[in-house]
C-alpha positions in Angstrom: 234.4 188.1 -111.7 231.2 188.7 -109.6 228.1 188.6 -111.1 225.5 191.9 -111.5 225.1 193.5 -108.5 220.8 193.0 -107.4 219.0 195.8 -108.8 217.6 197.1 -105.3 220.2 199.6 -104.9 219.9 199.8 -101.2 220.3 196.0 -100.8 224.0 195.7 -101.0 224.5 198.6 -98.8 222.1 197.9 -96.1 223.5 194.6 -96.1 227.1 195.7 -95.4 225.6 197.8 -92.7 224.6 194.9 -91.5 227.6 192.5 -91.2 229.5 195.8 -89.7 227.0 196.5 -87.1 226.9 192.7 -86.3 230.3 191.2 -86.5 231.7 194.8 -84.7 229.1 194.3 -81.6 230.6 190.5 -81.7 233.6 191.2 -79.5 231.7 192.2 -76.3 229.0 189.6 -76.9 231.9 187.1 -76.3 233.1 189.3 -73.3 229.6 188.6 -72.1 229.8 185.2 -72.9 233.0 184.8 -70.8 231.8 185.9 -67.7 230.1 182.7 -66.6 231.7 180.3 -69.1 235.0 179.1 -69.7 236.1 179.9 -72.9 236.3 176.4 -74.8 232.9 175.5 -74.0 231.3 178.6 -75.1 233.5 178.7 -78.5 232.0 174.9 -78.4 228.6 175.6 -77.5 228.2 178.3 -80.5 229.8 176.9 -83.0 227.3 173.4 -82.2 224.4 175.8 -82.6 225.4 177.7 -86.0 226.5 174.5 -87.3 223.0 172.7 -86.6 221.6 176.0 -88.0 223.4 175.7 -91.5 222.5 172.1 -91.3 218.8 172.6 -91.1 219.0 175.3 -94.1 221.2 173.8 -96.0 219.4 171.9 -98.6 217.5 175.1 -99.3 220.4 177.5 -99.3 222.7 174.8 -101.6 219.9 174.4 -104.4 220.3 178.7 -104.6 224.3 177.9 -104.5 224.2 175.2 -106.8 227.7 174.5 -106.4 229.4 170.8 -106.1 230.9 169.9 -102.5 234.6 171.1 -101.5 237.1 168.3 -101.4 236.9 166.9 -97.7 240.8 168.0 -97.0 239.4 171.3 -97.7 236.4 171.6 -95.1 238.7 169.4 -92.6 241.2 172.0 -92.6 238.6 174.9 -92.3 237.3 173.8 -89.2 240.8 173.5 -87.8 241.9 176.6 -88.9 239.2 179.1 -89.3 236.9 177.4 -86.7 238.6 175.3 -84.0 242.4 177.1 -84.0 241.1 180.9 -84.8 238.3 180.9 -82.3 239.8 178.6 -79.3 242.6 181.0 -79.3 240.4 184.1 -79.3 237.9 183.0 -76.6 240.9 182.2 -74.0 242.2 185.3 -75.0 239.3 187.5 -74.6 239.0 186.0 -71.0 241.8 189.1 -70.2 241.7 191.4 -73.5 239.0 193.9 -73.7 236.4 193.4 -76.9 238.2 197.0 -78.7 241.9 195.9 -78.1 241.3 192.3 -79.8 239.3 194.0 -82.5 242.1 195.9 -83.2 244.6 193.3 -82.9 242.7 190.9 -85.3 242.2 193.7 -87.6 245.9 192.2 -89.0 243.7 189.6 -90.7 243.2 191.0 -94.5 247.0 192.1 -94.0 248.1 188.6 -93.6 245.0 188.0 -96.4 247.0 190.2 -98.6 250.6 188.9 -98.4 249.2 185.5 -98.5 248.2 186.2 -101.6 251.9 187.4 -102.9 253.5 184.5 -101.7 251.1 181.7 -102.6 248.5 182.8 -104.8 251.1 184.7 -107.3 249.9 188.3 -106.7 251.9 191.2 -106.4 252.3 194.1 -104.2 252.0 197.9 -105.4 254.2 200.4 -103.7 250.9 201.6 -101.6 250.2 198.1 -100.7 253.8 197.7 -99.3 253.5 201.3 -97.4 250.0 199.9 -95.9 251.5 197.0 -94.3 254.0 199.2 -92.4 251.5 201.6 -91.4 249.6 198.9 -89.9 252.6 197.3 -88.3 253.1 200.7 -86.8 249.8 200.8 -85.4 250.0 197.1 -83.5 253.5 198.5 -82.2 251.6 201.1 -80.7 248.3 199.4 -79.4 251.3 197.6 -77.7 252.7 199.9 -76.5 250.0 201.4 -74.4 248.2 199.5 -71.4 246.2 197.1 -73.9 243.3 198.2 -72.2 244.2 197.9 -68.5 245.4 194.4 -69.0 247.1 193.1 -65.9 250.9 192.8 -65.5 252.1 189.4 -68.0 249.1 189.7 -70.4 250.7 190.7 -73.3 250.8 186.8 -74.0 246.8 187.1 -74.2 247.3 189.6 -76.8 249.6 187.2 -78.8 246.5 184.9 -78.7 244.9 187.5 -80.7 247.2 187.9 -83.1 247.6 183.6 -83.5 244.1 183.4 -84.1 244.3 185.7 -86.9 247.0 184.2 -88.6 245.2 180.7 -87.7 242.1 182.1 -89.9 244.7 183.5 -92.5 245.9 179.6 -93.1 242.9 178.2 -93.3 241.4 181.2 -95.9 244.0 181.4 -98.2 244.2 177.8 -98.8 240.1 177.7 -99.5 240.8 180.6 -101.9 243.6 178.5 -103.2 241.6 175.6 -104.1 237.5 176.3 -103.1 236.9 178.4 -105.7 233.8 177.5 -107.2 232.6 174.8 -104.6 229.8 175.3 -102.3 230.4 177.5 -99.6 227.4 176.2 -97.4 229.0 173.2 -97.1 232.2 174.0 -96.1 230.5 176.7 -93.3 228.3 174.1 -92.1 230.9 170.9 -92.2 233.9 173.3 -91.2 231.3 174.7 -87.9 230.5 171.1 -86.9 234.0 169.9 -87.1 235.3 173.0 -85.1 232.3 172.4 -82.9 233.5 169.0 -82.2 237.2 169.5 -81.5 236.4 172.5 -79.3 234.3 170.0 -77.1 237.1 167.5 -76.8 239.1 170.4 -75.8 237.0 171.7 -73.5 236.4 168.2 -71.5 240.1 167.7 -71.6 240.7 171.6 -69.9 237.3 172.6 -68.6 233.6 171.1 -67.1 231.7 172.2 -70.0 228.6 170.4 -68.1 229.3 172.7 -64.9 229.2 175.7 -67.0 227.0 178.6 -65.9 223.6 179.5 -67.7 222.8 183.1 -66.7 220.4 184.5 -69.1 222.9 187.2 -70.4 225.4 184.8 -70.9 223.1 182.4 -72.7 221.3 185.9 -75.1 225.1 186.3 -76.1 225.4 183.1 -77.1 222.4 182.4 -79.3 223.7 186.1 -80.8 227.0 185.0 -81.9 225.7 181.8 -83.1 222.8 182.7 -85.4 223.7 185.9 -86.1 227.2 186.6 -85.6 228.3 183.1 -87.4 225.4 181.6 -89.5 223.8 184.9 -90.4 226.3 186.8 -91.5 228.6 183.8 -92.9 225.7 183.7 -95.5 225.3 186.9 -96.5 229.0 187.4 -96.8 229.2 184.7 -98.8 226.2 185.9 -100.9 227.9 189.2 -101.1 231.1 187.2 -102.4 229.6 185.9 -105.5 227.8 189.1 -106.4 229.6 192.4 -105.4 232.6 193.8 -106.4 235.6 192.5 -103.4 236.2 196.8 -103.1 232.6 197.3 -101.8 233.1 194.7 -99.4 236.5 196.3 -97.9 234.2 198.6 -95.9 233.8 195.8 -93.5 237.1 195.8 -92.5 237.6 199.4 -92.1 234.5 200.0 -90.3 234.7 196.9 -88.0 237.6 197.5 -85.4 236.7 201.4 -85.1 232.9 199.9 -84.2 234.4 197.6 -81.7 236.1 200.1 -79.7 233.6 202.5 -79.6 231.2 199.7 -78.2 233.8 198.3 -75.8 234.0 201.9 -74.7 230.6 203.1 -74.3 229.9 200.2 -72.5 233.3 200.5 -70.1 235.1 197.4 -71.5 238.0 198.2 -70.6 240.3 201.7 -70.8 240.6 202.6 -74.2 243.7 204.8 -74.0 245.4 207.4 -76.6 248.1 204.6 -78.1 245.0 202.3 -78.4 243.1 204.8 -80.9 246.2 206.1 -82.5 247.0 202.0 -83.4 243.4 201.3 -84.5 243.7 204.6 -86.8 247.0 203.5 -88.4 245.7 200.2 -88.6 242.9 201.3 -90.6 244.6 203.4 -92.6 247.2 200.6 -93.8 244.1 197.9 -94.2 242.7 201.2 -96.7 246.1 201.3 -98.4 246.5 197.4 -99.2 242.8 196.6 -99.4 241.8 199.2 -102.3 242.0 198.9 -105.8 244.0 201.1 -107.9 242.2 203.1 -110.7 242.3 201.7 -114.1 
């Protein structure tokens, strides 16, 4: 059970304001990003920088944790999973699928989240729950079905990548909800980034020059942005948030976070948002609200 929410009572919200303004704006940053780098590197280059970020704090930020080390299995399969796998296969995708679409698509994340949690954590599913799922599958048939943004002819396998790299992340959660609880999350951010950091490199010399990569000033503001504030940033408030407000509050996030996305991606012309795109992200969101919520006691 979390603790006591802080008695500022605007904290918590402006907070949450804060990881939904951020982590929705991060889907064009790594449009931006993509531009000028090859997508390996760049997923290499920020996860090097957070990492080394959560490295430098985290001697202060573990004595205000104080919380013994996650098993190394644990932080080893983090950054394969919800560092290395998740974001390689987002960053290649996001090379052809506009920053709204792959919001969208990803937004399959807590669904995955939620049945994880049925078939492995022993959980059950209400009626509503089971209705939310189908609404949201609905919704991805239809993002499908329209022009994914204006994505050329044979790039629906780009949008696949979207949908991997959710499941990827789904993998690598439920098993540190499985068997984290209670351990330091610091750690396993700042040994899972590293790790991810590391096998994105050997990736990215294997596929790509990572040394020939292009340093344009946007590209490089986009980077430092998803680094320090779209990873380590908002990783530790999340994680914050985790420990001491009620898991309900924090669903906002993932209703507020894909809408956000397209809206950006469409103000600032990343690609054509079409009508089955917003009729998808809508029943998307609306199933994420029906599985996410709470019933009333």
């Amino acid at each position: 059970m979390p603790a006591a929410e802080p008695t500022r009572p605007l904290l918590v919200p402006a907070l949450i304001a804060l990881l939904c303004v951020v982590w929705g704006s991060t889907w064009w940053a790594i449009r931006l990003c993509l531009v000028d780098q090859p997508p390996l590197s760049s997923a290499a280059l920020r996860f090097l920088i957070a990492g080394s970020a959560m490295a430098l704090l985290g001697a202060r930020l573990r004595r205000a944790e104080a919380a013994p080390p996650p098993p190394s299995w644990l932080w080893l399969t983090a950054g394969v999973a919800n560092f290395a796998g998740c974001y390689g296969l987002l960053y290649v995708a996001e090379t052809t699928v506009p920053s709204g679409i792959a919001a969208v698509l990803w937004a399959i994340f807590p669904l995955l989240i939620a049945g994880a949690a049925v078939l492995f954590l022993g959980e059950r599913l209400r009626r509503l729950q089971v209705a939310g799922f189908l609404l949201s599958f609905l919704g991805i048939v239809t993002v499908f079905a329209g022009d994914l943004g204006g994505l050329p002819e044979g790039g629906t396998g780009s949008a696949l990548l979207v949908l991997g790299s959710a499941v990827s992340s789904a993998i690598g959660t439920t098993l540190v909800k499985k068997f984290g609880s209670g351990t330091s999350s610091v750690l396993l951010n700042r040994n899972g980034m590293l790790l991810g950091a590391v096998l994105l490199t050997t990736l990215a010399v294997w596929r790509e020059q990572p040394l020939a990569m292009a340093w344009s000033f946007c590209g490089l503001l986009a980077t430092l942005y998803l680094a320090l504030f779209g990873t380590a940033l908002t990783f530790g408030v999340y994680f914050w948030l985790l420990r001491t407000v009620a898991a309900s509050r924090l669903a906002l996030i993932t209703y507020v976070t894909p809408i956000l996305a397209m809206l950006l991606g469409a103000a600032v012309g990343d690609g054509s948002m079409d009508a089955a795109a917003w009729s998808g992200a809508l029943l998307v969101t609306a199933g994420i609200v029906l599985v996410v919520r709470r019933p009333r006691r």
